[in-house]
One Martini backbone bead per residue (centre of mass of N, CA, C, O) as a GRO file, in nm:
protein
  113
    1UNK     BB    1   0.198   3.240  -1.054
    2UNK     BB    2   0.012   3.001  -0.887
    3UNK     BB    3  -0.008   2.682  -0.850
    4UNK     BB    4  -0.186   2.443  -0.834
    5UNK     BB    5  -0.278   2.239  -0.567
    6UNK     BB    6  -0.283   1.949  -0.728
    7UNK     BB    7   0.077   2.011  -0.794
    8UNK     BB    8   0.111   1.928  -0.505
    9UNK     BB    9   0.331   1.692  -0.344
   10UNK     BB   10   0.103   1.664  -0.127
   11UNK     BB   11  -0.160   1.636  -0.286
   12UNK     BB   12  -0.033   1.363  -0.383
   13UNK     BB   13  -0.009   1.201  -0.139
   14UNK     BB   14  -0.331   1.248  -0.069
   15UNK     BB   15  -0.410   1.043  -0.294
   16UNK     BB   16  -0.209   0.794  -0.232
   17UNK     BB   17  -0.355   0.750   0.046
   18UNK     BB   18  -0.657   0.737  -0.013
   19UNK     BB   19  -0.594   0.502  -0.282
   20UNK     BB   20  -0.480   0.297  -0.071
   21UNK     BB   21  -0.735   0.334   0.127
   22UNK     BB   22  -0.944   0.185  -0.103
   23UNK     BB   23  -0.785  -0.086  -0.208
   24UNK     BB   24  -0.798  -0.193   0.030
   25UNK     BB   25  -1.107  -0.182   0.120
   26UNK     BB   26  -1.127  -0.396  -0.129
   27UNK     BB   27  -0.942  -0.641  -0.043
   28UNK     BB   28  -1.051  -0.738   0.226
   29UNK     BB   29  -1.328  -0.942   0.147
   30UNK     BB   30  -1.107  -1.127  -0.025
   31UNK     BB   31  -0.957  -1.217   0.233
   32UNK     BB   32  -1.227  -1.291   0.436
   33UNK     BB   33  -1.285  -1.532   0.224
   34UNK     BB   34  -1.053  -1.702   0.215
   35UNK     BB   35  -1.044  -1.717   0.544
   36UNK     BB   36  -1.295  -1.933   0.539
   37UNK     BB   37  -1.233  -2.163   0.377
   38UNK     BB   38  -1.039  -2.285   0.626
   39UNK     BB   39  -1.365  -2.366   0.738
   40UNK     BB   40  -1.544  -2.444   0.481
   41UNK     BB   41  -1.330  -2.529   0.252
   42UNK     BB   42  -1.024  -2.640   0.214
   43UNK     BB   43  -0.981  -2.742  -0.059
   44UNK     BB   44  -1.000  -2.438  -0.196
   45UNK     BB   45  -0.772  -2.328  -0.060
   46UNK     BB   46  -0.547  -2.511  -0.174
   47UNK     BB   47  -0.594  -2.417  -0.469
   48UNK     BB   48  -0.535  -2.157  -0.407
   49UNK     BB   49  -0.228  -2.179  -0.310
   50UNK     BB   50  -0.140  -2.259  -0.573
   51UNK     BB   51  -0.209  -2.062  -0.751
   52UNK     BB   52  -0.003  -1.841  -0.589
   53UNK     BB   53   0.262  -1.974  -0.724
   54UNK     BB   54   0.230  -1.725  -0.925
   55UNK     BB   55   0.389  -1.493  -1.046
   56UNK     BB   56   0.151  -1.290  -1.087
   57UNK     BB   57   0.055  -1.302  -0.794
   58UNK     BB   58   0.329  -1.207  -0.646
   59UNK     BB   59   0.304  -0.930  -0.786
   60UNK     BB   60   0.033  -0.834  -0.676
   61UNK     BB   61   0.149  -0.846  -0.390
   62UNK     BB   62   0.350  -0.643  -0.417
   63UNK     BB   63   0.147  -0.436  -0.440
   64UNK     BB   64   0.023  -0.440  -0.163
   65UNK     BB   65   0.247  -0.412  -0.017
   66UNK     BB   66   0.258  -0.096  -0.138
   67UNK     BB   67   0.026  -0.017  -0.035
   68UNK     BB   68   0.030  -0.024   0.269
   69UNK     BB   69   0.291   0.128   0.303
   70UNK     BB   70   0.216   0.362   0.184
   71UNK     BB   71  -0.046   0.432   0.379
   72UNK     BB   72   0.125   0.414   0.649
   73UNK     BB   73   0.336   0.667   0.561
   74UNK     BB   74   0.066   0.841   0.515
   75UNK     BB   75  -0.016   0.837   0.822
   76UNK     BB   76   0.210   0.955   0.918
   77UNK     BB   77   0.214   1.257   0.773
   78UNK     BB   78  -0.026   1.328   0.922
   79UNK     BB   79   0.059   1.329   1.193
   80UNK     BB   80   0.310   1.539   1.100
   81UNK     BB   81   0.109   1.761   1.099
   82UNK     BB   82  -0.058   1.774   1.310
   83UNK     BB   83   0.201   1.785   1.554
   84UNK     BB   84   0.391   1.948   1.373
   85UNK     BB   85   0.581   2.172   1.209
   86UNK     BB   86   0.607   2.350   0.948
   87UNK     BB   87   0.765   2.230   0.686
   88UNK     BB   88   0.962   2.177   0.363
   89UNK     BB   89   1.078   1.909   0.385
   90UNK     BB   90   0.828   1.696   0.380
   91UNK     BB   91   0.844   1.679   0.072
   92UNK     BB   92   1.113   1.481   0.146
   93UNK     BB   93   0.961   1.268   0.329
   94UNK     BB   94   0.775   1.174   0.151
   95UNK     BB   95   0.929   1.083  -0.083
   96UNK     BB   96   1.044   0.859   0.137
   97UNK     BB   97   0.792   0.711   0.165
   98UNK     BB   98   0.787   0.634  -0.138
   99UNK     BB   99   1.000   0.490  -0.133
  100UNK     BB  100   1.033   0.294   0.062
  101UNK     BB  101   0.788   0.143  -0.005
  102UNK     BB  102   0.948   0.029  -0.258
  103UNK     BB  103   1.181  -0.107  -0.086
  104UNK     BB  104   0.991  -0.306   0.052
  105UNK     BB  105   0.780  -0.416  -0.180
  106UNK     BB  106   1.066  -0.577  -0.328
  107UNK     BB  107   1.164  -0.724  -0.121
  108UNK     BB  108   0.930  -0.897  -0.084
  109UNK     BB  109   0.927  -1.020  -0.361
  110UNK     BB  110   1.217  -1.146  -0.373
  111UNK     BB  111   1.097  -1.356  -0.174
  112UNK     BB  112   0.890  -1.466  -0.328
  113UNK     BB  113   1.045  -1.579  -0.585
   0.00000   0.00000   0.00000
């Protein structure tokens, strides 16, 4: 008996893709208007970068840095769906795309703290 589709690797992979393009899509309002502050408002601007000098603050980064990472490598992998022949190996190229993207926001994070 054939598993559910949806518990397939790469069925996983495309909702990774899907869940990190709609946090980023979340997060970019409250980015340009934090980004707007320095135009209108620069003392609160002042005091939201004390704020972000904090620990909890830096791990949020970590992950948002996550969310892009997975997202860009996310649209990588359809790319190569899209152009190239369907192999086995895609779901071993998957999880490298998500570990590196775990490589890379974490490498983020050490510079950060």
């Amino acid at each position: 008996m054939k598993a559910p589709a949806r518990a397939h690797p790469l069925w996983l992979a495309f909702m990774l893709h899907r869940l990190s393009g709609l946090a980023l899509a979340l997060f970019l309002p409250a980015h340009f208007w934090l980004l707007s502050l320095a135009l209108t408002q620069p003392q609160r601007l002042d005091s939201f970068l004390q704020f972000a000098e904090n620990p909890i603050v830096k791990i949020a980064e970590f992950g948002l840095v996550l969310l892009l990472s997975v997202h860009i490598f996310g649209g990588l992998r359809l790319l190569a769906l899209e152009f190239m022949p369907w192999s086995h190996s895609q779901k071993t190229l998957a999880a490298g795309a998500v570990g590196l993207s775990l490589f890379i926001s974490t490498i983020f994070l050490l510079q950060a703290l």
